[in-house]
Backbone as JSON, one array per atom type, in Angstrom:
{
  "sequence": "XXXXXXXXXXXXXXXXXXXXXXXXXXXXXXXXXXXXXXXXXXXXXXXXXXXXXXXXXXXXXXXXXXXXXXXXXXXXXXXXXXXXXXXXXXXXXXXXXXXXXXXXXXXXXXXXXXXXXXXXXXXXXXXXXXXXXXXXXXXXXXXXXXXXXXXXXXXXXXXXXXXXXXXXXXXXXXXXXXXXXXXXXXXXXXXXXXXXXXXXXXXXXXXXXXXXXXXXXXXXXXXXXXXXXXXXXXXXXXXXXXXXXXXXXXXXXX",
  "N": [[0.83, -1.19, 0.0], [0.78, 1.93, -1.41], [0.84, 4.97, 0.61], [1.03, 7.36, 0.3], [-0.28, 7.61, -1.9], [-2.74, 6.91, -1.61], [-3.51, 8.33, 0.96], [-4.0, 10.95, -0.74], [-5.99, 10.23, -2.51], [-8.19, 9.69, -0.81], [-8.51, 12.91, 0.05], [-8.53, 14.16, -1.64], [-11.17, 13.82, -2.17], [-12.93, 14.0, -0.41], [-15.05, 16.06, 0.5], [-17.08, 14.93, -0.97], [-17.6, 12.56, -0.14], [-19.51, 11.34, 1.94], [-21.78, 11.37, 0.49], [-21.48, 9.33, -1.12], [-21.28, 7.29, 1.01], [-22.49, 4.62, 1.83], [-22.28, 1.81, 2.41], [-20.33, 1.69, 4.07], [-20.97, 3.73, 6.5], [-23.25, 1.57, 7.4], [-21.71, -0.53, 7.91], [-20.16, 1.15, 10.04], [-22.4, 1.53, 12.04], [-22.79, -1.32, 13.01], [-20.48, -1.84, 13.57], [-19.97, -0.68, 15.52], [-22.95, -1.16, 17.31], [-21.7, -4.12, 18.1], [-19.93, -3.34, 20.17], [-20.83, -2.78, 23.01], [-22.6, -1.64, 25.88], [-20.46, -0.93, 27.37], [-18.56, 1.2, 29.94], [-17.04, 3.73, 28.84], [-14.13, 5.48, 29.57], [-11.65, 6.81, 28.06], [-11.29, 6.92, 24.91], [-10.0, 5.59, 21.43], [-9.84, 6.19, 17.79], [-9.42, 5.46, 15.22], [-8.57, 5.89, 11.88], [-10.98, 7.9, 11.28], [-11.97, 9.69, 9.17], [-14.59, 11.32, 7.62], [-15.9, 11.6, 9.98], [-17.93, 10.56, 10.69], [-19.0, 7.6, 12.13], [-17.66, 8.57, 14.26], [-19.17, 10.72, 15.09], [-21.21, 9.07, 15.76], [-20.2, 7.12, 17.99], [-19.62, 9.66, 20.17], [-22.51, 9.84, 20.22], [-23.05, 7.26, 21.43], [-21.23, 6.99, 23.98], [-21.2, 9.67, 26.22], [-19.74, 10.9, 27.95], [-17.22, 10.06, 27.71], [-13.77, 10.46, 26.84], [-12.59, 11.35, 23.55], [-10.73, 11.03, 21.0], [-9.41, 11.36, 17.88], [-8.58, 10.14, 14.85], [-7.15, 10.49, 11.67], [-5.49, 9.47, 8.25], [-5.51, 11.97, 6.59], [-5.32, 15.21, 6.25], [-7.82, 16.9, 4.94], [-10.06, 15.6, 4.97], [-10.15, 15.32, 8.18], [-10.66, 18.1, 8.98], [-12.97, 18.31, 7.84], [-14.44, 16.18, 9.25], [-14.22, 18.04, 11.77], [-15.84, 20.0, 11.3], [-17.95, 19.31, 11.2], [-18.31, 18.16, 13.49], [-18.19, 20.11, 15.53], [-19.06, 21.43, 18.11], [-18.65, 18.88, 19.85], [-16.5, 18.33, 21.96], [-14.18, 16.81, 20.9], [-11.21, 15.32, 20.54], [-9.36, 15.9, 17.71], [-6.55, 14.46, 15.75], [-4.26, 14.67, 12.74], [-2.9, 12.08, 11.15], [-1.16, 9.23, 10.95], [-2.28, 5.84, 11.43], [-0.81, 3.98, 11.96], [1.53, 4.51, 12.93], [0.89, 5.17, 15.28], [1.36, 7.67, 18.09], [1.07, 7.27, 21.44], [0.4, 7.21, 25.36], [1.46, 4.32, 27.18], [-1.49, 2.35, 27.96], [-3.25, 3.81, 27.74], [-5.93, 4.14, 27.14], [-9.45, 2.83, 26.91], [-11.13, 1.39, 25.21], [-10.06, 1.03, 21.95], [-10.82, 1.61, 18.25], [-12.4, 1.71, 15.04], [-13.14, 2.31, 11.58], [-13.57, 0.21, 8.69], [-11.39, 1.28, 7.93], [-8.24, -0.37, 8.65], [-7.78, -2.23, 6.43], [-5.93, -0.4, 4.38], [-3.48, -0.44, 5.8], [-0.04, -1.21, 6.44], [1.23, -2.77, 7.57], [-0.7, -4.72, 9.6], [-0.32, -6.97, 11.25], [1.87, -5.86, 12.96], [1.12, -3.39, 13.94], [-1.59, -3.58, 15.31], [-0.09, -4.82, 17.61], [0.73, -3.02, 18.55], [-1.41, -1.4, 19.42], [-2.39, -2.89, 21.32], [-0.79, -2.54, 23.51], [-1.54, -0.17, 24.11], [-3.73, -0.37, 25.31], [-5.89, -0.58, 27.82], [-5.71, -2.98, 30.83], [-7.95, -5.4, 30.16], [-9.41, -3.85, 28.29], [-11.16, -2.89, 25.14], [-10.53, -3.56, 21.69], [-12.09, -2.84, 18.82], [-13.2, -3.13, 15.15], [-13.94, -2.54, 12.14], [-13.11, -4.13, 8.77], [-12.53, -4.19, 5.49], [-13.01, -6.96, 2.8], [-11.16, -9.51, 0.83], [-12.7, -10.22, -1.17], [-14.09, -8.23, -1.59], [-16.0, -6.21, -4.59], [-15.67, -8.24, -5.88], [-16.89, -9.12, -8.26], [-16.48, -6.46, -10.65], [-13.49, -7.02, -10.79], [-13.91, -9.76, -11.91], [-14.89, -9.35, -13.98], [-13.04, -7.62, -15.54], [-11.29, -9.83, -15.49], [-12.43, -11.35, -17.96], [-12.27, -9.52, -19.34], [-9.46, -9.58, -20.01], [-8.1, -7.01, -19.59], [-5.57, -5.62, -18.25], [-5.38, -4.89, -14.86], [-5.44, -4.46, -11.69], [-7.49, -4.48, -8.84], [-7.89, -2.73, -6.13], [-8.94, -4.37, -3.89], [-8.41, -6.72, -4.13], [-6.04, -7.44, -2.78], [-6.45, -7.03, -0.24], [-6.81, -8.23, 3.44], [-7.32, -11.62, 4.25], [-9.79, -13.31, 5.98], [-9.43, -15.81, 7.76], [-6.57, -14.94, 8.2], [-6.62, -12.48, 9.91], [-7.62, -13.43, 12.13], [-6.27, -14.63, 13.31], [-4.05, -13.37, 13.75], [-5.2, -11.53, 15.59], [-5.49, -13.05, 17.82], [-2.76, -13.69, 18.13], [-2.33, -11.47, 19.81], [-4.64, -10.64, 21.1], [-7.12, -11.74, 23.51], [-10.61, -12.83, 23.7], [-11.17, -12.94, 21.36], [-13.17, -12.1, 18.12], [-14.39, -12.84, 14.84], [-16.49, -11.81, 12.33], [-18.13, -12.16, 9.66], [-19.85, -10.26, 7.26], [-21.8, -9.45, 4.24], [-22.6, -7.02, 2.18], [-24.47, -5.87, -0.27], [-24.76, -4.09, -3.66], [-26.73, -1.89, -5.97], [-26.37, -0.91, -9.8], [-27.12, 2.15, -12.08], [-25.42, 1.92, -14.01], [-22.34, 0.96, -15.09], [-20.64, 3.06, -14.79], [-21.48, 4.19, -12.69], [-20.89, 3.12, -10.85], [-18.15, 3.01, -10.5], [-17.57, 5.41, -10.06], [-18.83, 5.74, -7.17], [-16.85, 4.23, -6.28], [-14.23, 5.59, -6.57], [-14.9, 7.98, -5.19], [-15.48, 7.54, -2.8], [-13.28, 6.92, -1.84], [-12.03, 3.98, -2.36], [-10.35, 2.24, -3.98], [-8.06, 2.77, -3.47], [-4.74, 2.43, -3.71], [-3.72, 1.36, -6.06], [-5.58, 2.03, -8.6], [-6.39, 4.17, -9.46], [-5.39, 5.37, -11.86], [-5.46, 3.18, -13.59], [-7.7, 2.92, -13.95], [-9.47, 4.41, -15.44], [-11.13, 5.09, -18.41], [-11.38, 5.09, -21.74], [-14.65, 6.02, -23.71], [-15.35, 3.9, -25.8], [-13.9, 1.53, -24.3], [-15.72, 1.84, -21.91], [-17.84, 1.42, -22.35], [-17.77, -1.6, -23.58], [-16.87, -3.1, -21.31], [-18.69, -2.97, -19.57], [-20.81, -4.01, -21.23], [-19.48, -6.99, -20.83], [-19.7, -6.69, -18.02], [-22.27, -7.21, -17.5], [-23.27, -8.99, -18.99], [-22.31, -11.45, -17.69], [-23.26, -10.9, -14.99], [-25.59, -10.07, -15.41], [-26.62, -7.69, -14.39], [-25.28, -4.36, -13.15], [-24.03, -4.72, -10.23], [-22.52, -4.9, -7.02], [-19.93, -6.24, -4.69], [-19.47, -6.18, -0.89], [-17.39, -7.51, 1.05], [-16.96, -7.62, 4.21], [-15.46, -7.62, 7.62], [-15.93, -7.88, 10.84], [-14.56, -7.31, 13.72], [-13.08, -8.76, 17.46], [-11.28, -7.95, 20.38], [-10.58, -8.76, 23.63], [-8.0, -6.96, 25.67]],
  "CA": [[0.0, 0.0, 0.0], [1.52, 3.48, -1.12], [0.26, 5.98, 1.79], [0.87, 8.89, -0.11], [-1.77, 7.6, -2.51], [-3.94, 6.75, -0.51], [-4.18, 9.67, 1.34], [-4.22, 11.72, -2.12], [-7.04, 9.9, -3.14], [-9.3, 10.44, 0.13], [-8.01, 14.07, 0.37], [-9.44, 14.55, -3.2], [-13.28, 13.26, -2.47], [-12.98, 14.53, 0.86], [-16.09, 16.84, 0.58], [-17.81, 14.0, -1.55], [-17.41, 11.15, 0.65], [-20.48, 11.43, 2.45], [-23.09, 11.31, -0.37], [-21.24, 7.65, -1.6], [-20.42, 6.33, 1.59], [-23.47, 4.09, 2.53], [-21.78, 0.91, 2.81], [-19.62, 2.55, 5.51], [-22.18, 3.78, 7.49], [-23.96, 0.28, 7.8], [-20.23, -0.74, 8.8], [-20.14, 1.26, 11.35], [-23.19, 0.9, 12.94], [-22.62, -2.7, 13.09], [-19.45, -2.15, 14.62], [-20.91, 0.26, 17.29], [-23.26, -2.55, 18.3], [-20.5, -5.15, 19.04], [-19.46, -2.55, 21.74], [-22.06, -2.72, 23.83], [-22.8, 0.01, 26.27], [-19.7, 0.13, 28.4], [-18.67, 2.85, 29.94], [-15.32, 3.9, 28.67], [-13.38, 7.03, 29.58], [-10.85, 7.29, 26.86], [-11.85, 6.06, 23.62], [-9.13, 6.3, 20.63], [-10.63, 5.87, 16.94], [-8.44, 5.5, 14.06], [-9.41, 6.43, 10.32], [-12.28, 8.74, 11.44], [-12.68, 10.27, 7.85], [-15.25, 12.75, 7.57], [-16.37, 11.91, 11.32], [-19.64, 9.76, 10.47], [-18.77, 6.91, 13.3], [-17.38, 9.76, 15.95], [-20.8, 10.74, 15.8], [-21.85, 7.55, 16.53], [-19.54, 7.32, 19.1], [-20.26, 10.41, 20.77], [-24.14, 9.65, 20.95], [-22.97, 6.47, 22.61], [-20.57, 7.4, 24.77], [-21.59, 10.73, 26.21], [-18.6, 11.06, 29.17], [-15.85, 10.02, 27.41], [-13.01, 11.42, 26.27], [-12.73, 10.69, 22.24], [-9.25, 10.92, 20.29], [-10.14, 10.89, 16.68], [-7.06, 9.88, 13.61], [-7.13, 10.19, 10.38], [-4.5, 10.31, 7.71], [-5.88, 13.15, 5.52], [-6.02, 16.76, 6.7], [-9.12, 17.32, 4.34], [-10.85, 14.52, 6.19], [-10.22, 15.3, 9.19], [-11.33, 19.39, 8.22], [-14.77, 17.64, 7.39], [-14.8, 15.92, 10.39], [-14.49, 18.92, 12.87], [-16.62, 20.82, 11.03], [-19.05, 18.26, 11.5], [-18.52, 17.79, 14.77], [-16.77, 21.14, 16.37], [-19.1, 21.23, 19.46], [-19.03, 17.4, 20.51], [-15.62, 18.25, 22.81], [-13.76, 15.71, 20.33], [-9.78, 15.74, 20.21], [-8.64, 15.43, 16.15], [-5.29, 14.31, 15.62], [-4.18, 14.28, 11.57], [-1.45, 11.15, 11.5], [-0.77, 7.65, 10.46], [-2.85, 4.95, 12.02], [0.38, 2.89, 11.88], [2.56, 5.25, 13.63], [0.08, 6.17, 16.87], [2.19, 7.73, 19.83], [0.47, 7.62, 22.61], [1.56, 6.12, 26.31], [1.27, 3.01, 27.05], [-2.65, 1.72, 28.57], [-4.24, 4.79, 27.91], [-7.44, 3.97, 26.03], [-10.01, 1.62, 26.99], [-11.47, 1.33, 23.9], [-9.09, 1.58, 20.12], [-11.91, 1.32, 17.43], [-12.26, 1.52, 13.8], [-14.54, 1.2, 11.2], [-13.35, 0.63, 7.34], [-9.67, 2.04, 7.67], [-7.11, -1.22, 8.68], [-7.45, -2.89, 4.83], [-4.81, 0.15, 3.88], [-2.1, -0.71, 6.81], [1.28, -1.81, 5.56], [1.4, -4.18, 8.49], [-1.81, -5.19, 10.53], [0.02, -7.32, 12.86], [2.48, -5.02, 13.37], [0.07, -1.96, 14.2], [-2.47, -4.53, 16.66], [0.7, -5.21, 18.82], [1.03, -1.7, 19.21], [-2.59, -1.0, 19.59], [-2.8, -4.09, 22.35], [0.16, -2.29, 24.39], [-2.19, 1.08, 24.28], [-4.93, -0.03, 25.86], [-5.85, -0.45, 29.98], [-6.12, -3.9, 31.13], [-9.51, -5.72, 30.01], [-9.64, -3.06, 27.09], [-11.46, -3.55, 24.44], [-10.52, -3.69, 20.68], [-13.36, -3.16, 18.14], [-12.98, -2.18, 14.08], [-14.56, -3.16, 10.81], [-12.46, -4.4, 7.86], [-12.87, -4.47, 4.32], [-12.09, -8.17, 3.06], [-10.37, -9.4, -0.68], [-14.08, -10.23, -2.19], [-15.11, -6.52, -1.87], [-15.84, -5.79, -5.75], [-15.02, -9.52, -7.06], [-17.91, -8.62, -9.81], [-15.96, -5.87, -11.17], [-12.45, -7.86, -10.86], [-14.3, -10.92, -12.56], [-15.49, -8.79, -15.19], [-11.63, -6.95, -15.92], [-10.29, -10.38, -15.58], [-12.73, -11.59, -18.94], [-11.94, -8.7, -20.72], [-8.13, -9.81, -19.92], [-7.92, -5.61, -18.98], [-4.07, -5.53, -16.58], [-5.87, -4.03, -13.88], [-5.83, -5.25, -10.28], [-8.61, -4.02, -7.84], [-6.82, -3.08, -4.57], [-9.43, -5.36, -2.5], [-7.88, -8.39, -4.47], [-4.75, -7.35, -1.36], [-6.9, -7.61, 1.33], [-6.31, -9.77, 4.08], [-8.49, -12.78, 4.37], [-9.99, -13.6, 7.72], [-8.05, -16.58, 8.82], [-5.62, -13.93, 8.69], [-6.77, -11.51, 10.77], [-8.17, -14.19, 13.4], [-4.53, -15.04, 13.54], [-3.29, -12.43, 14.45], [-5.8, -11.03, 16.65], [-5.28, -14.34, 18.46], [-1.47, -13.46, 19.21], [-2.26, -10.3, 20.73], [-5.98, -10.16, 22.19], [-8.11, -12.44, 24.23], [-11.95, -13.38, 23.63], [-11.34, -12.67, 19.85], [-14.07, -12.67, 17.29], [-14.3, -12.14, 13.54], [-17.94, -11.93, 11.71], [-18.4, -11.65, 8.6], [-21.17, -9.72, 6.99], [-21.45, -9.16, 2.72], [-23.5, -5.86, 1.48], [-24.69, -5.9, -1.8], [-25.65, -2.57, -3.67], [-27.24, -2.24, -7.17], [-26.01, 0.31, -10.04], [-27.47, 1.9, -13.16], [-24.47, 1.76, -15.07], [-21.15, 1.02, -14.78], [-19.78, 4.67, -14.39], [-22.19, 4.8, -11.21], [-19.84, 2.31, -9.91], [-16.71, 3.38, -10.75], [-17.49, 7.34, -9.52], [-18.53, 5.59, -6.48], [-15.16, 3.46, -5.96], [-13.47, 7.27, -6.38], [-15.37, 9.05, -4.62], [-15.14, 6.45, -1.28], [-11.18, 6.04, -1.82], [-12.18, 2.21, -2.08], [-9.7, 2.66, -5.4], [-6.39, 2.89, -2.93], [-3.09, 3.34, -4.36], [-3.66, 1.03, -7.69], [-6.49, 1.53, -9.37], [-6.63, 5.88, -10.11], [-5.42, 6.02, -12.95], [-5.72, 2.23, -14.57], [-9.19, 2.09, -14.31], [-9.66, 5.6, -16.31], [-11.46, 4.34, -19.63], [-12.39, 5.68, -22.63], [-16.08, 5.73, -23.88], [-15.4, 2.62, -26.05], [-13.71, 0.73, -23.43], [-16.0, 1.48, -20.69], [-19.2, 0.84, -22.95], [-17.09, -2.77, -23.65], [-16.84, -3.5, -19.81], [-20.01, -2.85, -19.32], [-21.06, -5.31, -21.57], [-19.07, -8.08, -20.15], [-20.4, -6.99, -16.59], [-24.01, -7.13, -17.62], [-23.03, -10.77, -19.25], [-21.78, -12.29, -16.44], [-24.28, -10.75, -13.99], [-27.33, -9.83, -15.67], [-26.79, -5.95, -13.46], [-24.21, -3.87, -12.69], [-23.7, -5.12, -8.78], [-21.03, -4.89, -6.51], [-20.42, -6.78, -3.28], [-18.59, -5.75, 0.08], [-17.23, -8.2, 2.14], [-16.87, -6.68, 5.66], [-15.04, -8.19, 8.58], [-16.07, -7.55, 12.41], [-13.35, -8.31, 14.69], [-13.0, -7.8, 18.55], [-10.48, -8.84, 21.14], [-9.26, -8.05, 24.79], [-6.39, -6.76, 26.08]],
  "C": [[0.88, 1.25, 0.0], [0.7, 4.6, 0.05], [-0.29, 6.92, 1.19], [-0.62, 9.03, -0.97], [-2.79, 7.83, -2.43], [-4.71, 7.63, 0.4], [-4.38, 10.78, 0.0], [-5.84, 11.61, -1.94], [-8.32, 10.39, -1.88], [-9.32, 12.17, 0.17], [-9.1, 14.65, -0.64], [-10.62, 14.78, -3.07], [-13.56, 13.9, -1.13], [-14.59, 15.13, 1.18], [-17.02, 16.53, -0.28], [-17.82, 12.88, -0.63], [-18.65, 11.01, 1.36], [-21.84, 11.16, 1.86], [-22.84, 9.74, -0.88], [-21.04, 6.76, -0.41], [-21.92, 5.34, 2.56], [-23.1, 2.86, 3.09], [-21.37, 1.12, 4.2], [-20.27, 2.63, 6.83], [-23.46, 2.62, 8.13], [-23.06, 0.0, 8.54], [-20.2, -0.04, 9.81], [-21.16, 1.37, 12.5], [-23.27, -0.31, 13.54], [-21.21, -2.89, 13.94], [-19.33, -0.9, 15.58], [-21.78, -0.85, 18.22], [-22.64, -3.4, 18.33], [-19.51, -4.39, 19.92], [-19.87, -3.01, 22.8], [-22.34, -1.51, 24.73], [-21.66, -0.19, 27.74], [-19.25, 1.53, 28.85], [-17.28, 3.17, 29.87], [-15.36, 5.13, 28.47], [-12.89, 7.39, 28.39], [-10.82, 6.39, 25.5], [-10.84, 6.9, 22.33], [-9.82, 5.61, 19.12], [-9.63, 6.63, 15.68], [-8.94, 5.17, 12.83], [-10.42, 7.2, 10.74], [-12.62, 9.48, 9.85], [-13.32, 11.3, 8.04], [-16.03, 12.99, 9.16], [-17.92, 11.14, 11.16], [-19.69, 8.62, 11.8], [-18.63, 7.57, 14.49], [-18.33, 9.86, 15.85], [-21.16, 10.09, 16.56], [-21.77, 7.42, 18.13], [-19.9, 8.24, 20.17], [-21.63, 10.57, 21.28], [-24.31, 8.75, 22.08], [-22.32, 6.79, 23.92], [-20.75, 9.09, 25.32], [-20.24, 11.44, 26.66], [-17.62, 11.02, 28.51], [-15.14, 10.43, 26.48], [-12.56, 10.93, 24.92], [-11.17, 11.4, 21.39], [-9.7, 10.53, 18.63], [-9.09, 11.39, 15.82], [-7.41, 9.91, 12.82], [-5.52, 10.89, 9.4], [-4.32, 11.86, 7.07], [-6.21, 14.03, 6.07], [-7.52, 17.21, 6.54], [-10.1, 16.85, 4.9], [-11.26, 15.07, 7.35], [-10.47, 17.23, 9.46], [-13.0, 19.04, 8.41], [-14.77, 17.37, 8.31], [-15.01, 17.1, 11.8], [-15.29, 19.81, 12.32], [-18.16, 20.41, 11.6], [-19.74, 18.15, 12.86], [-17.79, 18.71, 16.06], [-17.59, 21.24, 17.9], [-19.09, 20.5, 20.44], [-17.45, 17.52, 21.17], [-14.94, 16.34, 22.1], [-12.73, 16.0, 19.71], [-9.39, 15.04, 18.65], [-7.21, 15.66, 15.7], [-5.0, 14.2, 13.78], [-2.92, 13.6, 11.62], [-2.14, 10.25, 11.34], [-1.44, 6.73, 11.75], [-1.75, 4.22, 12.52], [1.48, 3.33, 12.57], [2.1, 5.89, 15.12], [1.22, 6.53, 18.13], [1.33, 8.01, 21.07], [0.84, 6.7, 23.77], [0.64, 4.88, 26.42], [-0.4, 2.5, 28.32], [-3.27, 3.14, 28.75], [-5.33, 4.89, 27.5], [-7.57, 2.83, 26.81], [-10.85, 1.16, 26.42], [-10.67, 2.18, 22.61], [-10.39, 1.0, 19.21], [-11.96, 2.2, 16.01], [-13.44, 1.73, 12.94], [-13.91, 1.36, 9.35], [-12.23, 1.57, 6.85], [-8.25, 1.09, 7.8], [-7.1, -1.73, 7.27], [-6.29, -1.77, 4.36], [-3.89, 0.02, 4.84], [-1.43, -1.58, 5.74], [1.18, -3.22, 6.43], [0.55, -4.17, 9.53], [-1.03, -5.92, 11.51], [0.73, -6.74, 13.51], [1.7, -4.2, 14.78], [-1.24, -3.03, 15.5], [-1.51, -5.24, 18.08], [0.79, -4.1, 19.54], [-0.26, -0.98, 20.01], [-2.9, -1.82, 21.45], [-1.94, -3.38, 23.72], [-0.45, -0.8, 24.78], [-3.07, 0.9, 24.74], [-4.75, -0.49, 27.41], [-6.14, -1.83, 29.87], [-7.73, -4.32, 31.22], [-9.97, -4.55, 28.76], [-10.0, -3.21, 26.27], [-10.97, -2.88, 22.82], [-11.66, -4.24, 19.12], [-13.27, -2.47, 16.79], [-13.49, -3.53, 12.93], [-13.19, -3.04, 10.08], [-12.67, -4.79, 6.53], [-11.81, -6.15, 3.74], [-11.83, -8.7, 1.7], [-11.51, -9.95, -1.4], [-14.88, -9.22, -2.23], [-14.75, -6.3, -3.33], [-15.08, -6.78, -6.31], [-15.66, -9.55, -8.41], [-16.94, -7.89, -10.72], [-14.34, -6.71, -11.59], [-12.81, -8.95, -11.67], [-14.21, -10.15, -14.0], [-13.74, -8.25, -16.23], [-10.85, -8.22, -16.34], [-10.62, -11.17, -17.45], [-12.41, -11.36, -19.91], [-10.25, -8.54, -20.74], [-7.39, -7.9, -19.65], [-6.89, -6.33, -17.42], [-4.71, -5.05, -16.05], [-6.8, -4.71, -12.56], [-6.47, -3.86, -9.34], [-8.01, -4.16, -6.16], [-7.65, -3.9, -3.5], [-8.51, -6.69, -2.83], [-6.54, -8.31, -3.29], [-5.22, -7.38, 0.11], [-6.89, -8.49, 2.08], [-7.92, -10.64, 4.18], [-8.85, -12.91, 5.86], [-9.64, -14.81, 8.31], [-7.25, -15.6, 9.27], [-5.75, -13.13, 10.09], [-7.24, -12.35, 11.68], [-7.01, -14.24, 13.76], [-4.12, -14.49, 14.4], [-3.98, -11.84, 15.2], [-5.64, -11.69, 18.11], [-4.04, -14.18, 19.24], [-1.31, -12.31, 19.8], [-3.42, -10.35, 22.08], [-6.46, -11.69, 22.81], [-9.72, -12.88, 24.16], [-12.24, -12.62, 22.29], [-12.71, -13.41, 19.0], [-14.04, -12.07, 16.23], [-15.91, -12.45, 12.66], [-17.55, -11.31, 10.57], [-19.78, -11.16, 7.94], [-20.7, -9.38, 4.73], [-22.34, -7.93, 2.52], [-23.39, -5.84, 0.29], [-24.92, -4.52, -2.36], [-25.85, -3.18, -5.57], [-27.11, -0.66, -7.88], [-26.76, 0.72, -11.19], [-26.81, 1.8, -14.46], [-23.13, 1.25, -14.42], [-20.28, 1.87, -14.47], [-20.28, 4.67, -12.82], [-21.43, 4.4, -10.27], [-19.06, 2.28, -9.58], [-17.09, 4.69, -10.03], [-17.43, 6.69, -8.03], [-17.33, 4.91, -5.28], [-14.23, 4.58, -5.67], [-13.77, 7.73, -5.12], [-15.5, 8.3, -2.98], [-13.79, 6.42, -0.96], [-11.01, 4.76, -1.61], [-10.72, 2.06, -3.43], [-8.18, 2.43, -4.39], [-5.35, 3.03, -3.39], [-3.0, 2.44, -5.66], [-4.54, 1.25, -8.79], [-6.88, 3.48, -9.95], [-6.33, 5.79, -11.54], [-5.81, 4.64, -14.52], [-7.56, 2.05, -14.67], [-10.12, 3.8, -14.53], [-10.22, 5.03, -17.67], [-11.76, 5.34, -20.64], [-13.48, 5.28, -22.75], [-16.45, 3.77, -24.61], [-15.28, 1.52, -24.69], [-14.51, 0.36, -22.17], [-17.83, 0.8, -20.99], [-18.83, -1.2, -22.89], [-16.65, -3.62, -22.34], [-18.04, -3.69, -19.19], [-20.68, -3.89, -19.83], [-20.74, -6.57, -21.34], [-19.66, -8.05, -19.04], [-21.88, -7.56, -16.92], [-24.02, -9.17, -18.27], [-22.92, -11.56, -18.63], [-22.65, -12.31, -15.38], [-25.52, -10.31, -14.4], [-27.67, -8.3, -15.44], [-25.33, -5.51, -12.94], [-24.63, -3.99, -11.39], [-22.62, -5.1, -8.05], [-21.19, -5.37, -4.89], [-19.41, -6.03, -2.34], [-18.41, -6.55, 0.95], [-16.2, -7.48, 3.27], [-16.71, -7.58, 6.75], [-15.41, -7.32, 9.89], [-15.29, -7.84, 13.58], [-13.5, -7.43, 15.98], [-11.75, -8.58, 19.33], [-10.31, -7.74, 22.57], [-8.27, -7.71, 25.03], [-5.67, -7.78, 27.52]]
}
């Protein structure tokens, strides 16, 4: 995963992200209820984006004190705008690089931002050493069959062009490794479907989400022929332009 990209690309849609991001917003409701309603002081929340989950967060948690990361300035702009009277500290910095001391959070939480880490087990050792004894660890994950339709379809029309979910980790994986850090680990999987009226609708929304990550900007640019000619293969294969999201739920103790 290039970073720089990556943050580019969110930076870009920044003040679009909100009108495409429905998937998301299921995601993190879903990983708000596998919280439950403890009562945690210091709550740290890495990728926040435009601030759609901090909400969340904040409705749940009234008391506690909220720490909210994201890589992208622009993002995280949107987010306090969003949210400038909810007494909610916004840090702009690397998920993968967090400094903070050691058992200060008793809740690290997520929702639809670990699939771009360089190194997940890395970054969950570090995360595991940041929280308070009995701490809990709670974040959604995008998983390598998000947008296998589209990937099926590219791979027909023999089109070079890899779909950065096809790099996502699988969930053995991530049980794995949740396993050598946390304690009463769990991983759920959930799929979301959505339905498009074209193939552009699909692609703008891949942009305009930063689901696209650091390979896919500029190869999956088409001309009119080509994207009419994709289109037709999708619609062959599936009958509808469709696109799936496979979405991981993971939790663990400290």
């Amino acid at each position: 995963m290039d970073k720089k990209i990556i943050t580019r690309n969110f930076s870009k849609c920044a003040y679009l992200y909100d009108r495409y991001a429905d998937v998301q917003r299921k995601a993190a409701l879903k990983t708000l209820g596998g919280i439950g309603a403890n009562n945690f002081s210091n709550i740290l929340e890495i990728g926040c984006g435009t601030g759609n989950y901090t909400q969340l967060l904040r409705k749940k948690f009234r008391q506690a004190k909220i720490t909210a990361l994201d890589i992208s300035a622009k993002m995280v702009a949107v987010a306090q705008g969003k949210l400038k009277d909810k007494d909610i500290e916004f840090i702009v910095g690397d998920g993968e690089s967090v400094n903070f001391p050691k058992g200060a959070f008793d809740l690290i939480t997520s929702n639809a931002c670990f699939q771009w880490f360089q190194d997940l087990a890395n970054t969950l050792e570090k995360y595991r050493a940041l929280l308070k004894s009995s701490g809990l660890l709670a974040f959604s994950i995008f998983g390598p069959m998000t947008f296998w339709e589209l990937s099926a379809s590219l791979e027909s029309l023999k089109r070079n062009t890899a779909i950065a979910a096809e790099n996502f980790m699988h969930k053995d994986r991530i049980k794995n490794i949740l396993k050598g850090n946390f304690r009463n680990v769990s991983v759920e999987e959930a799929v979301y479907r959505e339905s498009f009226a074209c193939l552009l609708e699909l692609l703008n929304k891949i942009k305009y989400t930063g689901i696209r990550g650091n390979g896919t900007s500029s190869k999956l640019s088409f001309s009119r022929q080509k994207l009419n000619e994709l289109e037709g293969v999708y619609l062959h294969k599936f009958r509808r332009i469709k696109a799936s999201y496979q979405v991981f739920f993971c939790r663990g103790r400290a």
